[in-house]
N, C-alpha and C positions, 0 to 999 in steps of 0.2 A: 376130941371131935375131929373126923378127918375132913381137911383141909379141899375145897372147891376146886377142881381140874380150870387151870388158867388155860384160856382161850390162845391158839398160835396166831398169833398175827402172821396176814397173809405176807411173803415173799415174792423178791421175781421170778427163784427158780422153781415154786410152785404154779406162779403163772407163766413162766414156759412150760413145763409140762400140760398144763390145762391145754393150751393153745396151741401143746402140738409140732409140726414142722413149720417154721416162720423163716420168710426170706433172708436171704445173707444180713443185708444193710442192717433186721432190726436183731439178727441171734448176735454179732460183733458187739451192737452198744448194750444187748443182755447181761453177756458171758463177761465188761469188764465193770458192770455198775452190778453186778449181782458178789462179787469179790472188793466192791467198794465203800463207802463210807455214807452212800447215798439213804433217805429215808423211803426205803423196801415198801412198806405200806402205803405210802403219799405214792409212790411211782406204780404200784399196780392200780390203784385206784384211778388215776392218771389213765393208763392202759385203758383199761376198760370202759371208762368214758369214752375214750377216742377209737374205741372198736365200736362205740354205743354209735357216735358221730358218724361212722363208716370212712374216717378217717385212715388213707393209706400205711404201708410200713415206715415211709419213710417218714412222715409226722409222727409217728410213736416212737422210731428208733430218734430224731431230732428232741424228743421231750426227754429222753434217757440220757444224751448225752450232756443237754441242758443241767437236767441236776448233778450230773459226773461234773461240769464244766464250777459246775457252785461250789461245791464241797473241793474238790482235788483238780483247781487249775493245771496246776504241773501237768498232771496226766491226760488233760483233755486239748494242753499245747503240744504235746507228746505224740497225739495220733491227729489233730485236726486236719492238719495240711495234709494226711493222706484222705481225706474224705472228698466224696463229689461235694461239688460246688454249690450246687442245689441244697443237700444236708444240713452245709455252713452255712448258707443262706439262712434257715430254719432258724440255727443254733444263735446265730446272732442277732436276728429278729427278735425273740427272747431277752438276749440282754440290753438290748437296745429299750424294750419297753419298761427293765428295771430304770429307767433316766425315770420316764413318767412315774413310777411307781413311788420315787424319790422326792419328785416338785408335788407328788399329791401330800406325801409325807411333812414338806415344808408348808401348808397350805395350811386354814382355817382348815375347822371340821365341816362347816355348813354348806354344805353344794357347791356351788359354783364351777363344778369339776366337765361341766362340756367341751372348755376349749381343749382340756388334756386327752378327753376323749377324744376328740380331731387328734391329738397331735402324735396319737398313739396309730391311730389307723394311716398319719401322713409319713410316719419310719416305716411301718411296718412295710414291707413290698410282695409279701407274699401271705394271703388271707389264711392260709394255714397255719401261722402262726399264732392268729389268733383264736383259732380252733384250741392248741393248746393250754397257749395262757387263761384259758376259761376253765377249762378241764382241771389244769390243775390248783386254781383258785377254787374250785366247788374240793378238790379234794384235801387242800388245807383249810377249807371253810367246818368241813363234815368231823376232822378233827382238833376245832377250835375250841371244843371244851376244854381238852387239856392244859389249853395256852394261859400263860398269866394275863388276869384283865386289860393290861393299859396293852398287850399285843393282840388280844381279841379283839377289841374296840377296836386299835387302829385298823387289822385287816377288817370286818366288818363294814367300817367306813368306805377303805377301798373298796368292796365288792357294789356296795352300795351304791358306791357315786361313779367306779369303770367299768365294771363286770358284770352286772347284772342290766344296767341301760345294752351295752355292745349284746349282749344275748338279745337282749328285746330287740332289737333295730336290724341283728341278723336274721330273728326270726327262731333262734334255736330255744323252745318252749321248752322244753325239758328239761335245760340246765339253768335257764332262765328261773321258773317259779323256784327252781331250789335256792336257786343261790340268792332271792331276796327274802324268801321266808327266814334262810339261816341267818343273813344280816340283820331281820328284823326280831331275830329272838335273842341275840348279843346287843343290837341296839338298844331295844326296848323290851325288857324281859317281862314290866308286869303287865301289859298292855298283850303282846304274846301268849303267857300264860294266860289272862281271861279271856281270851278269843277261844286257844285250844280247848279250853273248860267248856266254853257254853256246846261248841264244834261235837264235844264230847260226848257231852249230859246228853244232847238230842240224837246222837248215831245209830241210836236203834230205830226211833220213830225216825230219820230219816230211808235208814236204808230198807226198812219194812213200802214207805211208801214209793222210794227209786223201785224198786222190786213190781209192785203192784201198778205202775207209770208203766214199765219196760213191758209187763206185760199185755195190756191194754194197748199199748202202741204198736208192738209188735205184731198181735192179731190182725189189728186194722191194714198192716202195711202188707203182711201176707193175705188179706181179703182183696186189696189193691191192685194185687201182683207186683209187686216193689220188694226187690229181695235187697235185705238190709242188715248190717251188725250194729246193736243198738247196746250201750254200755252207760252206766250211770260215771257222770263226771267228776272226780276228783276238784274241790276247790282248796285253795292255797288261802293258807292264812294271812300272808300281808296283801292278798289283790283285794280279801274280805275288809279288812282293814282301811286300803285307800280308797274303797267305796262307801265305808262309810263315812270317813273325813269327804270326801269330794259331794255327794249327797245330803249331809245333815242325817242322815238315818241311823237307829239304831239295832243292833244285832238281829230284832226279831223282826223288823220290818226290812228284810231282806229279803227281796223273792228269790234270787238266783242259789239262795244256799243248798238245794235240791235242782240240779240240774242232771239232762243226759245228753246222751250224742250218739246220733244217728249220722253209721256211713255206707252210705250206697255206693255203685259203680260210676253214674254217669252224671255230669249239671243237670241234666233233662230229669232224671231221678229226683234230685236235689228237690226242685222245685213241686213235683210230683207229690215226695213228700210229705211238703211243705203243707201242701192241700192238703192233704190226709190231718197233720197235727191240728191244723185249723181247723176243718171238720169234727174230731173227736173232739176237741176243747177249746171254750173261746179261748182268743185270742186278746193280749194286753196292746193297743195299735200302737202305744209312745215308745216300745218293749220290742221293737222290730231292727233290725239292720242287716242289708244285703253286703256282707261282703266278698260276692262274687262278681257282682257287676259294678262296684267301687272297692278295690281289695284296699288294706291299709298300706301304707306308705314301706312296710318292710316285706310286704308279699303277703300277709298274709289273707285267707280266703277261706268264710262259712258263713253260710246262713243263720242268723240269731234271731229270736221270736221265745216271746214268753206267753206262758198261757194258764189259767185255772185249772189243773189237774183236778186227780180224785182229791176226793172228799175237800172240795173247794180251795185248795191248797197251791200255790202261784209254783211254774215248774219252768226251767228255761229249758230249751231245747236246740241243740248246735245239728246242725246238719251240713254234711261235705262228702267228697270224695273219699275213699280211700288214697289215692295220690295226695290229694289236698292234707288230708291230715299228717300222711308222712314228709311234706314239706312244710307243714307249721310246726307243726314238734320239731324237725331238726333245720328247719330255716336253708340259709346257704349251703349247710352241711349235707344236705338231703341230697344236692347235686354230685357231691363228690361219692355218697352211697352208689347212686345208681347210675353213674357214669359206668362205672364198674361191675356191675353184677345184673306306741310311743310316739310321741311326738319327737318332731325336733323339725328343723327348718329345711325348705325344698331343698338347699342346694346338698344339704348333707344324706338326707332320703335319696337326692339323685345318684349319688355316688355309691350309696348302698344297693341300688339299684343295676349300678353300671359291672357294680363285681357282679352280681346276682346274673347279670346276662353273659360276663365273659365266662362263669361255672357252667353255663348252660351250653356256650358255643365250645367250650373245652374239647369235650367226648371228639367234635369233630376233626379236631384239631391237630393235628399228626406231625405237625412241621416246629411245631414249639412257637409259633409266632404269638399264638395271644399271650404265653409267658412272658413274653418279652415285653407285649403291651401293656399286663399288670408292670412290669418293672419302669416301665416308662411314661406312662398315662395316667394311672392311679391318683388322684388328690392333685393330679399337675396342676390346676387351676386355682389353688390355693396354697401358700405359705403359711408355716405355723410358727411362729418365732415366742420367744422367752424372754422377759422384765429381768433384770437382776434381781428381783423377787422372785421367781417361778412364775408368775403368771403368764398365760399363753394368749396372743389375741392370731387371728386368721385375717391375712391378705390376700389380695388378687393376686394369680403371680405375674411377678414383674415387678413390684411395690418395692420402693428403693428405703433403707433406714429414715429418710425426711418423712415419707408415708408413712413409716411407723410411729414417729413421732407426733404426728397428727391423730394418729389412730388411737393412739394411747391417751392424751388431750387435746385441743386444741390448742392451750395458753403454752404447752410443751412444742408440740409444733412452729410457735411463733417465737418460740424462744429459743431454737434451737441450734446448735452451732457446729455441732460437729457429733460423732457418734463412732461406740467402740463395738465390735461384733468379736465375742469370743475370745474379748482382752485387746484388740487390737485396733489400731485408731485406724479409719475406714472414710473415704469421698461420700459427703451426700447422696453422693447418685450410685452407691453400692447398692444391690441390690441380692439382700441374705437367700437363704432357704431353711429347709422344714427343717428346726431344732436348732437353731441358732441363739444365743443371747445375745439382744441385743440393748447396750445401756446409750441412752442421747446427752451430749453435753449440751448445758442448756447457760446462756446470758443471764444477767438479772433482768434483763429488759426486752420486753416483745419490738423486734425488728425484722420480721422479716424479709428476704432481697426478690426485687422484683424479675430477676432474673430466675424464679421458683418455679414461676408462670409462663414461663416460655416451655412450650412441650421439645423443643428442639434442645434446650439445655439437659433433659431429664433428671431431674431434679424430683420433681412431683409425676407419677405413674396411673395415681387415682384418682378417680372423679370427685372425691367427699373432701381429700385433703387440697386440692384445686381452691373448690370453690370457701374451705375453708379458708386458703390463704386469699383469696380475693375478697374476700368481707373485710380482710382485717385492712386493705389496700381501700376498698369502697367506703370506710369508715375513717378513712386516716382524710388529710384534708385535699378537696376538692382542685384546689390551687394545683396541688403537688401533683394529681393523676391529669390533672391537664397539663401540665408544665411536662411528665415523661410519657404522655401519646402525645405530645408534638413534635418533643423528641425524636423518638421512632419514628411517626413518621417522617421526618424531612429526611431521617437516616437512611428510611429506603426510599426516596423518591432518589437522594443524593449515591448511595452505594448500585443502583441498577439502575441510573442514567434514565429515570420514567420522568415524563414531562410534567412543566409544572401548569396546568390544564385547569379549567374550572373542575373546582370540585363539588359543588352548590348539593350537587344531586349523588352523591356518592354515596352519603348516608342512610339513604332508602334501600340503596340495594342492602345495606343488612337489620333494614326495620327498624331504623334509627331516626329521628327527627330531627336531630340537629349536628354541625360539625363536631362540637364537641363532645357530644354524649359519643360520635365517633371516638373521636381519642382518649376519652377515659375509656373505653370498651378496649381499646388496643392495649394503654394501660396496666389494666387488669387482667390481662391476657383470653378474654372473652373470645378478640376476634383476631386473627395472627397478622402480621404485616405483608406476609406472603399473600394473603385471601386478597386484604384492600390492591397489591401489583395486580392483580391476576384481575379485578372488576374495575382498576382506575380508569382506564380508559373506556369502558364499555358503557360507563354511566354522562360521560359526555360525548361522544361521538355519535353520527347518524347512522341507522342501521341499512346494510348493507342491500342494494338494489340489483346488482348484476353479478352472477356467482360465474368463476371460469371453470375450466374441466382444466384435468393437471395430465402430465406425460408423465411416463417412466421419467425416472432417475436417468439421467444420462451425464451427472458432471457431480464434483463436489457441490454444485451448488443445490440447497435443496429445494427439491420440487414441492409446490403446497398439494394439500388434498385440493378437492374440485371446491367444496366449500369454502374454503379461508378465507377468500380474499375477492372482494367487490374492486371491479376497474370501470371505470367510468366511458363509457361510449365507444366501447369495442367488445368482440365477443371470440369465445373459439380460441382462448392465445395461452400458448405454454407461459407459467410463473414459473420461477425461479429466485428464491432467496439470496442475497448481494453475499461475497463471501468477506467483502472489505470491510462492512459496519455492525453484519447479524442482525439485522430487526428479530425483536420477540414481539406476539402479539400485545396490543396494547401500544407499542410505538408511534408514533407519527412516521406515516410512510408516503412516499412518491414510486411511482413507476418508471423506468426507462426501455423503451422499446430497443432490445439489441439486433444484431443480423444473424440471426438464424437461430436463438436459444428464445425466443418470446420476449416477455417482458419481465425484465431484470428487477427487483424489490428492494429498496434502499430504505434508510431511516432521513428522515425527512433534512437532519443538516450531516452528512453525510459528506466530508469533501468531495470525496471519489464523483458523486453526483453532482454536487456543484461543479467540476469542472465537465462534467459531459455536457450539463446544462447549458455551458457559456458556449461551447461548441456546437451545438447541437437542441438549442430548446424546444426546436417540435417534437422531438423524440421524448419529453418528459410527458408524466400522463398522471391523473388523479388515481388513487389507488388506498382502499379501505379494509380493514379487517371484516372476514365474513366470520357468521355466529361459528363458524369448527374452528375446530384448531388444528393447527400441522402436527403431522406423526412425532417429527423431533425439529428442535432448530439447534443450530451451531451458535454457540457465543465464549467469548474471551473474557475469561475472569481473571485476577488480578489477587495475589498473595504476600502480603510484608508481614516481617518477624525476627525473632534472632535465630541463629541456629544450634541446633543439638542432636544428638543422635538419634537418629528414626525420624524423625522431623517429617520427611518428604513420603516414609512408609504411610506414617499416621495420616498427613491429607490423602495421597490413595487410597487409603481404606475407608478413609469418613466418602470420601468422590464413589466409589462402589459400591457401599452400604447404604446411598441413596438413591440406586440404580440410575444414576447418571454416568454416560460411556462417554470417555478420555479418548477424543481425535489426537490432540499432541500436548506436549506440554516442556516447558523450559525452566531452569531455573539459574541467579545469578547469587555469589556469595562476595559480600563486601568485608572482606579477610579484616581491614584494619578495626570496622566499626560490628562485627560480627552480626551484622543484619542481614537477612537474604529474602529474595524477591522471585516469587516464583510465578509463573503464568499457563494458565491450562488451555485450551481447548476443546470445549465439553457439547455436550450433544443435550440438550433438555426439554423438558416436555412445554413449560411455561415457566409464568415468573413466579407462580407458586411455587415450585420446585426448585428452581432456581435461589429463592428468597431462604428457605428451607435449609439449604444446602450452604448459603454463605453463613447461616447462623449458625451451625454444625464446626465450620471450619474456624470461624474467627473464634470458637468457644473451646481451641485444640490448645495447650500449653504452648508458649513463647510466638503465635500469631496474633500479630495487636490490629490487622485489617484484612478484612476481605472483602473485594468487590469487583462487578463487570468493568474491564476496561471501559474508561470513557467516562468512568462517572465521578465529579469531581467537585 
């Protein structure tokens, strides 16, 4: 018997011939994976997908050397470093999302696989990589027969739970229904096989009646005058499948099994239509959805309406653009074509959204900037970090390891003491990024410091694990959150020199009824001790009756706005802030009428003033803070600690990071007892900022106080 002619499996250097003359970049990664070790068949099929995509050379030449880089490292460390940067880019985007491929691998089989999806799209930096990784996932899907079962199943699973959601979310319909149909006939084969069967047995009586639709429809739309290509619609076996799990239905009570699709030129057509279908056949009203005037969350856009065809038989009907459908079938990818020539939650549609519109401003793009903006902007707003299990959770960015340990539990978060990033023991207040592992050392016993709650410590970055730790503070005993809001407060009234004034009325300014639901709110870090500086004085003092008008600047001493400051029975008169004592608002203040600068603004014991006073008490004058506040005031703060190297860099930098500007500043080192005393001269807006700024500094290693001179 002679023996059956075996089929050639296709090659690269048959698909270079096919293809012709092809750019430098992609004949290089041809000419050395077509002499190499790589799988020929898996990489043309690869090809052609991403010629289907309208994917450039350099994405195809970056998928070639991807599998050169798999099979024969040596040789792809051998030429990388001469490749553009952009290429390597590619190349390494790729391996990078072998990691995810790895923690899906260490994972249960049953879903759960969304956060790796983020965390696949939070490495990746350049969207065309994941153009690839799709392509060639359908074309080791297409050749999963041959694979032993338990490596079926496991890619299968992959495609299932990364690659066929990322198609849907992109929008790329093509590669999409394939690659869930092929997971769903390796996943579940007999459930598969009887769908294909019944799909089967009816293909005649369906496409006798597609045929007999298409033409009935047709006529109508040319009686219309609506020029239209109308084609009967392919349906996919597993979308059949999860509508019938999601409906309760079964096989034969599907209407959509007989669908077409109609595409015209223009929306105004669309609609046009639309009328026409409803005219020739009722229409089912629950069977309707517009998605051109609410498109779905990944782009996509058609008209859907179902309706009783011939011979009473339910027939769905899509209607769109030609544009429209060549950007639902290839999604984002459609962008990169003609540049040239699912649920899931808001924030992550937004982001699909946001590449989707920098493909589209590309074309204009000539200078490379929006590359740059993919490289820098993409997923910024989110952290994707790693369990020493693989599991993935998503943060704001900024979220320090504390956050994540909140994030992970809460009883973890109150227990937690310390944490390793990537093996390495790491401050609270580190604060990882996208692909990190991080593990929390945790106490036997929930404690946590109330020092978590201070946002000026940063400690805590997010608002859930916040108020997580505050529950556990608001629950713990009432004695103790009164005992440290009294605390703190007497510590700032005592470290900024703020009077010790009725406070009766303090608490209403922040909707509070009594002093100490005040200082449990301070406590728990509700309300900052900075806010209570900045309204203590405002909640007992008279409000202000007489506003002055202010001069230029003519001295250190600073001049107020015209608002700041009420003087009592005089009008028309240059202020000036005293340079001896610094009043901030909020102070108790006196006035002194000088010769020739106005009236000079003291804090109310102020020696310098009392001795003008003894000499001169006509010249003292009543003087109030008005509802503004001055541009900046000058005040003297005050710095103890031991010394060590960079010491005096690190307050600099904390002083500038809180855009407060350094008039002058001193420092003294006491050699025997190694304490040093430094004192600044700072420019500040109020005593919020002020207050802010001493928390900052006293929180710098080896400073054990910081406070405004004078307060004691």
């Amino acid at each position: 018997m002679a023996q059956a002619p075996s089929i050639a499996k296709p090659d690269l250097l048959s698909w270079h011939a096919r293809a012709g003359a092809v750019p430098a970049v992609l004949a290089e990664a041809l000419e050395l994976c077509q002499a190499s070790a790589v799988n020929q068949p898996e990489c043309v099929d690869v090809l052609d997908l991403l010629a289907m995509l309208g994917c450039d050379a350099q994405t195809q030449a970056a998928a070639l050397w991807f599998a050169l880089a798999q099979v024969e490292p040596a040789r792809w460390d051998a030429v990388a470093s001469a490749l553009p940067e952009d290429l390597r880019r590619l190349v390494e985007g790729q391996r990078a999302a072998e990691k995810v491929w790895a923690l899906h691998a260490q994972r249960s089989a049953d879903g759960g696989s969304e956060g790796l999806r983020r965390l696949l799209l939070a490495i990746i930096r350049d969207l065309r990589v994941v153009f690839v990784l799709l392509a060639r996932q359908l074309a080791k899907m297409r050749a999963a027969a041959a694979l032993p079962e338990d490596e079926r199943q496991a890619l299968a699973r992959l495609t299932r739970d990364i690659h066929a959601p990322l198609a849907n979310r992109l929008g790329i319909w093509q590669l999409k229904w394939e690659l869930e149909d092929l997971a769903f006939r390796f996943l579940q084969p007999d459930v598969y096989r009887r769908i294909a069967k019944l799909l089967d047995e009816r293909r005649t009586d369906r496409e006798t009646f597609i045929h007999e639709s298409l033409d009935e429809l047709g006529k109508a739309l040319a009686d219309a005058g609506i020029r239209a290509e109308l084609a009967g619609r392919p349906k996919h076996i597993y979308s059949i499948w999860k509508k019938m799990q999601k409906k309760g239905l079964e096989f034969s009570e599907l209407y959509d099994i007989r669908a077409v699709r109609v595409l015209v030129d223009n929306v105004a057509d669309c609609y046009a239509a639309l009328g026409v279908v409803h005219t020739l056949w009722p229409h089912l009203p629950r069977e309707f959805d517009d998605y051109l005037a609410r498109p779905k969350g990944n782009g996509y856009r058609s008209l859907h309406t179902a309706v009783i065809g011939p011979r009473g038989k339910t027939l769905e009907v899509q209607i769109r653009t030609h544009d429209m459908h060549r950007a639902n079938e290839l999604g984002v990818a459609a962008h990169w074509r003609y540049k040239e020539g699912g649920n899931g939650d808001a924030e992550f549609e937004a982001k699909i959204a946001w590449m989707r519109k920098l493909l589209d401003a590309r074309a204009e793009d000539e200078s490379g900037a929006l590359a740059a903006d993919l490289k820098t902007e993409l997923l910024e707003d989110r952290v994707y970090l790693l369990t020493p299990k693989g599991e993935v959770f998503d943060l704001p960015h900024g979220a320090t390891v504390l956050d994540f340990a909140y994030h992970v539990h809460t009883e973890v978060g109150h227990r937690c003491r310390g944490a390793k990033v990537n093996g390495r023991i790491v401050p609270l207040t580190f604060q990882p990024v996208s692909g990190d592992r991080v593990e929390i050392l945790t106490a036997k016993l929930a404690e946590p410091s109330r020092d978590w709650l201070s946002p000026h410590h940063g400690y805590l970055n997010t608002n859930r694990a916040r108020e997580k730790a505050r529950v556990w503070f608001r629950r713990s005993a009432q004695d103790a959150n009164l005992a440290a809001g009294r605390a703190l407060f007497e510590r700032e009234l005592k470290r900024l020199a703020l009077p010790e004034a009725d406070i009766t009325r303090l608490p209403a300014q922040f909707h509070l009824k009594t002093h100490d639901e005040l200082l449990v709110a301070l406590a728990l870090g509700e309300i900052t001790a900075g806010q209570i500086a900045r309204v203590l004085l405002e909640a007992t003092q008279p409000a202000p009756e007489i506003t002055q008008s202010a001069a230029p600047v003519t001295s250190r001493h600073h001049v107020l706005d015209h608002t700041a400051l009420s003087i009592e029975g005089v009008g028309n008169l240059l202020t000036t802030l005293a340079r001896c004592c610094q009043p901030l608002p909020g102070d108790e203040v006196r006035g002194y009428i000088t010769k020739g600068r106005g009236v000079s603004v003291h804090r109310a014991d102020c020696a310098s003033l009392a001795r003008l006073a003894r000499r001169e008490p006509d010249r003292v004058i009543e003087v109030s803070w008005g509802r503004a506040a001055v541009q900046a005031y000058e005040v003297d703060i005050e710095l103890r600690g031991y010394e060590r190297k960079g010491l005096q860099k690190d307050v600099a930098s904390v002083i500038s990071n809180a855009s407060v500007g350094i008039i002058a500043s001193s420092s003294r080192l006491f050699t025997r007892s190694g304490e040093v005393e430094m004192r600044f001269t700072l420019r500040v807006r109020d005593y919020e900022q002020l207050s802010t700024l001493l928390d900052r500094l006293v929180a710098l290693p080896n400073i054990v106080d910081a406070r405004r001179i004078g307060a004691r």
